[in-house]
C-alpha positions in Angstrom: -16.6 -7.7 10.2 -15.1 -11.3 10.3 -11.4 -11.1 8.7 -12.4 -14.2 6.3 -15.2 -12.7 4.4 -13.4 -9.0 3.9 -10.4 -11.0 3.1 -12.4 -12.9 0.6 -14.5 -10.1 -1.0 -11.5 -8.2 -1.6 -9.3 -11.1 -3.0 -12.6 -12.3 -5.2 -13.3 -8.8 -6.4 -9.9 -7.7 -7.1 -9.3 -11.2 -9.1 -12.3 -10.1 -11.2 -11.6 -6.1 -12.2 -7.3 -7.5 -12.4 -6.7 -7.0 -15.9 -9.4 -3.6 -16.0 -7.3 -2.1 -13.3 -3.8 -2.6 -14.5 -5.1 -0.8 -18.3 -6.1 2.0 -16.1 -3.3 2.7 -13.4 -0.4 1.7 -16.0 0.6 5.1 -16.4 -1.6 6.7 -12.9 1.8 8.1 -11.4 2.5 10.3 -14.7 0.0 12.5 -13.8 0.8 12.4 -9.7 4.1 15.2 -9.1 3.3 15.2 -5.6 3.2 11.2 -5.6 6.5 10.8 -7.6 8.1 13.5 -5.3 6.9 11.4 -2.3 8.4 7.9 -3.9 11.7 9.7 -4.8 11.6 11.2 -1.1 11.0 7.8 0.2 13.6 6.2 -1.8 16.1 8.2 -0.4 15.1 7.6 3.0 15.8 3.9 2.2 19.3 4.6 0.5 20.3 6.5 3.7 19.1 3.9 5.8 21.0 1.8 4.2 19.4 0.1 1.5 17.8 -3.1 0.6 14.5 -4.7 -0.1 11.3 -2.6 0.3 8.1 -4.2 0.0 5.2 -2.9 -1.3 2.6 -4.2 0.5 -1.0 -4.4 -1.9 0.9 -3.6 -5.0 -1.8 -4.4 -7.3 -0.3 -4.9 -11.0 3.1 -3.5 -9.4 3.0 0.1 -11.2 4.6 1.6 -8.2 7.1 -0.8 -7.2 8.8 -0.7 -11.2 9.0 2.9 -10.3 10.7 2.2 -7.4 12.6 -0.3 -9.1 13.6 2.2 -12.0 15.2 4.4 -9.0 16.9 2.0 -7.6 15.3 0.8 -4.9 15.1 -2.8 -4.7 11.6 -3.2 -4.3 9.3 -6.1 -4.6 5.3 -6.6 -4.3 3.2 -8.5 -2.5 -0.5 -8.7 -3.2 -4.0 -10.6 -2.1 -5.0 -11.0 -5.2 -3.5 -14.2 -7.4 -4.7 -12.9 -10.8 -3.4 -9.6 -9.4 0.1 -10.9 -8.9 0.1 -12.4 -12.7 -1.0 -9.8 -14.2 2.1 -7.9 -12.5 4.0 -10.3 -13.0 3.0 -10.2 -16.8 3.6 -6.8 -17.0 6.8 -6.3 -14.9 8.3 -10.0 -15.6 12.2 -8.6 -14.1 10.8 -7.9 -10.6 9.5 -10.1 -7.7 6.1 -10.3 -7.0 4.4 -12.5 -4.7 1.0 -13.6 -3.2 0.0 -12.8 0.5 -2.0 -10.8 3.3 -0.9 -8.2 5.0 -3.2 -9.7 7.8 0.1 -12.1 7.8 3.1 -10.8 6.0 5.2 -14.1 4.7 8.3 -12.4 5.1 11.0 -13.2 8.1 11.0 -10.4 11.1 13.6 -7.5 10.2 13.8 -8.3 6.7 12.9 -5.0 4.7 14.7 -2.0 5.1 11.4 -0.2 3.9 7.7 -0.4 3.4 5.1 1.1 1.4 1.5 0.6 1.2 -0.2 3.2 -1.5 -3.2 3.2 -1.3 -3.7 -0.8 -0.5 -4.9 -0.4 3.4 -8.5 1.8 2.3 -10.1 -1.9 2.6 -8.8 -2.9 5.4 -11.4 -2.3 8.3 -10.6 -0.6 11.8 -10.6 -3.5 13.8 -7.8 -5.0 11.9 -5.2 -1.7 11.2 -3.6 -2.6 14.5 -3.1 -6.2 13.6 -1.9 -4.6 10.4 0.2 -2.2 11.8 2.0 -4.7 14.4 3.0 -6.6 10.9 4.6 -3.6 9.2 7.1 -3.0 12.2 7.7 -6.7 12.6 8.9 -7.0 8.8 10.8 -3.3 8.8 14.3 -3.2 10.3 15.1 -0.8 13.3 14.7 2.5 12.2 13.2 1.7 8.6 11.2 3.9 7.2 7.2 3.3 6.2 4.9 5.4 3.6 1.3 5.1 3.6 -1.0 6.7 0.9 -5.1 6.2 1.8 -8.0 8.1 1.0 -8.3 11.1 3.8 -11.5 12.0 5.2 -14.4 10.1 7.7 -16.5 8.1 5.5 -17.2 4.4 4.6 -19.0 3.2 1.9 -19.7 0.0 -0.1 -17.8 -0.2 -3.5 -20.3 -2.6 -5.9 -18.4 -2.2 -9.5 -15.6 -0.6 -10.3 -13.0 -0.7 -13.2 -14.6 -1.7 -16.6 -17.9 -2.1 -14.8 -16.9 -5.1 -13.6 -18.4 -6.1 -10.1 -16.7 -5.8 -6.8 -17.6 -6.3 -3.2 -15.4 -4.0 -0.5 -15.7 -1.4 1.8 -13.7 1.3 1.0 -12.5 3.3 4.0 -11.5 6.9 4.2 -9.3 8.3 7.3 -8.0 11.4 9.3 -4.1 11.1 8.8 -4.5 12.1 12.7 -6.1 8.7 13.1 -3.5 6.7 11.4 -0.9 8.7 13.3 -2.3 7.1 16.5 -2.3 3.8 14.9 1.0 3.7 13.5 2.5 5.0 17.1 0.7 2.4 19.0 2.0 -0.1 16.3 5.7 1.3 17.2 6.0 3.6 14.9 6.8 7.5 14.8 5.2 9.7 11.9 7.9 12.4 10.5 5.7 14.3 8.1 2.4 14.1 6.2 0.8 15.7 2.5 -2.6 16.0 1.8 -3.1 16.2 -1.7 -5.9 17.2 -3.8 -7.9 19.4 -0.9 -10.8 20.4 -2.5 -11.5 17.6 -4.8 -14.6 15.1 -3.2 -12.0 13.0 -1.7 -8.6 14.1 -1.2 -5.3 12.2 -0.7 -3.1 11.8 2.3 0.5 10.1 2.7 2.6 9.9 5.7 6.0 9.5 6.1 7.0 7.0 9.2 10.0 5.5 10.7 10.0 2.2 12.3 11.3 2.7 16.4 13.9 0.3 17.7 
């Protein structure tokens, strides 16, 4: 798939369902334990290395980085989408949010202690996770660490509407966390632990806990 037209379906599509999506994920984490626990693990992992900014790559209306904000972390979001980035920046006007790819992170080399990307890389086809990938360690310091969160599992399928009914055009990707594993140690990376969540429901959750080699 050419990186300009998945780029532009998802930018396009998440402009249009922006406002739908933030109504519904406003309070998503409430209901999450195992998701709060794995935010409140990773935020410790950034205070012992050290802390400093974490980005949050694909925040979307920035529901998880105020939560990391609210522990302390010093975290700030980055997001395709421009309507995206106002409505977070509507909702959450104290924090930093900005517009970008992480095709091409605008951020300096060695310039987050941490990163997260929840749930942001499931449109994001496998040609360009490596590309990805190579950004993430760029931006993260020596020994920072990473969490992922993605849809686990083998499938792809074509998401049409989605969030009010509103129409959408992206691929949404499930993977093995044994997949991204090889990814993120090709990328430089080396994978400490990993939850599955939700097992048995038609698409279960995985997050992966990662530390950036030097």
């Amino acid at each position: 798939m050419d990186v300009d037209s998945w780029l532009a379906d998802t930018r396009s599509s998440y402009d249009t369902v922006a406002v739908s999506y933030a109504d519904q994920l406003r309070e998503a984490l409430a209901g999450k334990p195992y998701l709060r626990a794995a935010l409140a693990l990773f935020a410790e992992m950034v205070r012992t290395a050290g802390g400093g900014p974490v980005a949050d790559v694909g925040c979307g209306p920035g529901h998880v980085t105020a939560h990391l904000h609210e522990s302390g972390i010093e975290a700030f979001g980055i997001d395709l989408s421009p309507v995206m980035i106002d409505v977070a920046r509507r909702d959450h006007p104290d924090l930093r949010f900005e517009v970008g790819s992480m095709t091409d992170l605008p951020l300096a080399d060695a310039s987050v202690t941490g990163l997260l990307a929840f749930w942001s890389l499931i449109h994001v086809p496998d040609d360009a996770i490596p590309a990805v990938f190579a950004h993430f360690r760029r931006v993260v310091r020596p020994g920072g660490p990473l969490l992922l969160g993605f849809h686990a599992g083998d499938e792809s399928r074509l998401k049409t509407q989605g969030y009010g009914g509103h129409p959408m055009r992206v691929h949404v990707h499930r993977r093995r966390p044994a997949r991204m594993t090889a990814w993120l140690s090709d990328a430089g990376f080396t994978v400490e632990a990993q939850l599955l969540t939700d097992p048995d429901e038609p698409v279960p959750g995985a997050v992966l806990f990662a530390r950036r080699q030097s």
